[in-house]
C-alpha positions as a Python dict, from the first residue, in 0.01 Angstrom:
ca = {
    (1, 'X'): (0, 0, 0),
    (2, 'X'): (-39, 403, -92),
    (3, 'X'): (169, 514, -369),
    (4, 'X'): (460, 734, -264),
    (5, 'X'): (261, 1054, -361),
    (6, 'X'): (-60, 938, -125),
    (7, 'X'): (259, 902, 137),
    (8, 'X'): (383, 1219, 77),
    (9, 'X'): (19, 1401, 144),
    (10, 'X'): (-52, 1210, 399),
    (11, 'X'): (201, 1337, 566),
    (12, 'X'): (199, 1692, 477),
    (13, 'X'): (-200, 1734, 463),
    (14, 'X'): (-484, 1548, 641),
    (15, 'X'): (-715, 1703, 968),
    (16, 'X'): (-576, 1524, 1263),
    (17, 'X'): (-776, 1390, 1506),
    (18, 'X'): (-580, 1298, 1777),
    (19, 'X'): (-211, 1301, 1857),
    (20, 'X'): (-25, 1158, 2145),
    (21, 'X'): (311, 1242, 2182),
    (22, 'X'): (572, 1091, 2407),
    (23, 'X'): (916, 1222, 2539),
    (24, 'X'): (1205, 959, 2437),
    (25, 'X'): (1572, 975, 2440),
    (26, 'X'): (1744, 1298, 2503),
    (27, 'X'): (1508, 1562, 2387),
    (28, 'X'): (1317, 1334, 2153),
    (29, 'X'): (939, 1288, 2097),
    (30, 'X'): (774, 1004, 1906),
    (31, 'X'): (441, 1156, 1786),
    (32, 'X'): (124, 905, 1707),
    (33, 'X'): (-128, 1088, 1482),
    (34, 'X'): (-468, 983, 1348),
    (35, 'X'): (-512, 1226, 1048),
    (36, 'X'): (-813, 1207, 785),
    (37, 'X'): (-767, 1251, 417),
    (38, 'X'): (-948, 1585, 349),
    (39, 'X'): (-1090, 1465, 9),
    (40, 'X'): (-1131, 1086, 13),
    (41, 'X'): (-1217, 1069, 395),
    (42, 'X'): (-926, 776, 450),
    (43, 'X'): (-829, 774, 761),
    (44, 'X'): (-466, 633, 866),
    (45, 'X'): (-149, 715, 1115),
    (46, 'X'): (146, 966, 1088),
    (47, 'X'): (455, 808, 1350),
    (48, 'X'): (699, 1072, 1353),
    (49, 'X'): (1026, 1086, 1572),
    (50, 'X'): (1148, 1397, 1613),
    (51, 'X'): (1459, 1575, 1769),
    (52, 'X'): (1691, 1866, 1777),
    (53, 'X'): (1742, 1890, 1393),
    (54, 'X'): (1589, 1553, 1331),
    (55, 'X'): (1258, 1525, 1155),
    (56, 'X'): (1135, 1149, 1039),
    (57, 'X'): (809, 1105, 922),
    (58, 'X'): (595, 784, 865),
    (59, 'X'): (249, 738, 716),
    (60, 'X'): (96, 415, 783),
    (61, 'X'): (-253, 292, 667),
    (62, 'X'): (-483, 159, 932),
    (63, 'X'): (-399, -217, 871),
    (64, 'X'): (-8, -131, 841),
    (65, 'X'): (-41, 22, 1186),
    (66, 'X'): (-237, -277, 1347),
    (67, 'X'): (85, -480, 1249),
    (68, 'X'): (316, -261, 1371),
    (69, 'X'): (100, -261, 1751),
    (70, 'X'): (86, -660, 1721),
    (71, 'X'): (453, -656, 1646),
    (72, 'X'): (485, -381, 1956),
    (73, 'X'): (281, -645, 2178),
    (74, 'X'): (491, -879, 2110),
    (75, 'X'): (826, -738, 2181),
    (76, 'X'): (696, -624, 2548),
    (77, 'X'): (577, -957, 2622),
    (78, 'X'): (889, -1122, 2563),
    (79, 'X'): (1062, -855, 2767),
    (80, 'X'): (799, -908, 3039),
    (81, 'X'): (902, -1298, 3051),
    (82, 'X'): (1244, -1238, 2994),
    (83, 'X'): (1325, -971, 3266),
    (84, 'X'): (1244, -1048, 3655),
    (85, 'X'): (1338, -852, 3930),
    (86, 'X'): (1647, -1108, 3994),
    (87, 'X'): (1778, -1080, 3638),
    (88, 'X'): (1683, -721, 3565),
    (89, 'X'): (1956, -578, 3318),
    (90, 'X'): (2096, -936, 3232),
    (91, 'X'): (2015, -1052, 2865),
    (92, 'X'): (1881, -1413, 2901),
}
């Protein structure tokens, strides 16, 4: 894990080198961006959620990130095999 400093420039430094953002909630964005460490060459991910006076920011290395997509995985495919079209918006 990157000291808190690292964090800290990671999030305010770094090229990016691709960014995705996606419109959630009412006026929301979550924002996925690869950045680059300009002096050690590190690459790792900025999540940020953002709204109308909101700003979070979180810098994940590479391996912290492929958790958090297993852990993403996951959670869809229990929804998938939890929700049919004859129990849509029931919790089973």
């Amino acid at each position: 894990m990157a000291g808190m400093f690292t964090l800290l420039k990671w999030v305010l430094t770094g090229d990016v080198l691709r960014r995705v953002d996606t419109q959630i909630g009412a006026g929301g964005t979550l924002s996925l961006r690869l950045k680059r460490d300009r002096s050690s060459g590190v690459e790792y991910v900025v999540l940020a959620l953002t709204g109308p006076g909101n700003y979070r920011y979180y810098p994940l290395e590479l391996e912290e990130f492929d958790r958090f997509l297993a852990a993403a995985k996951d959670i869809r495919a229990a929804a998938r095999s939890r929700v049919s079209p004859s129990t849509r918006g029931q919790i089973t």
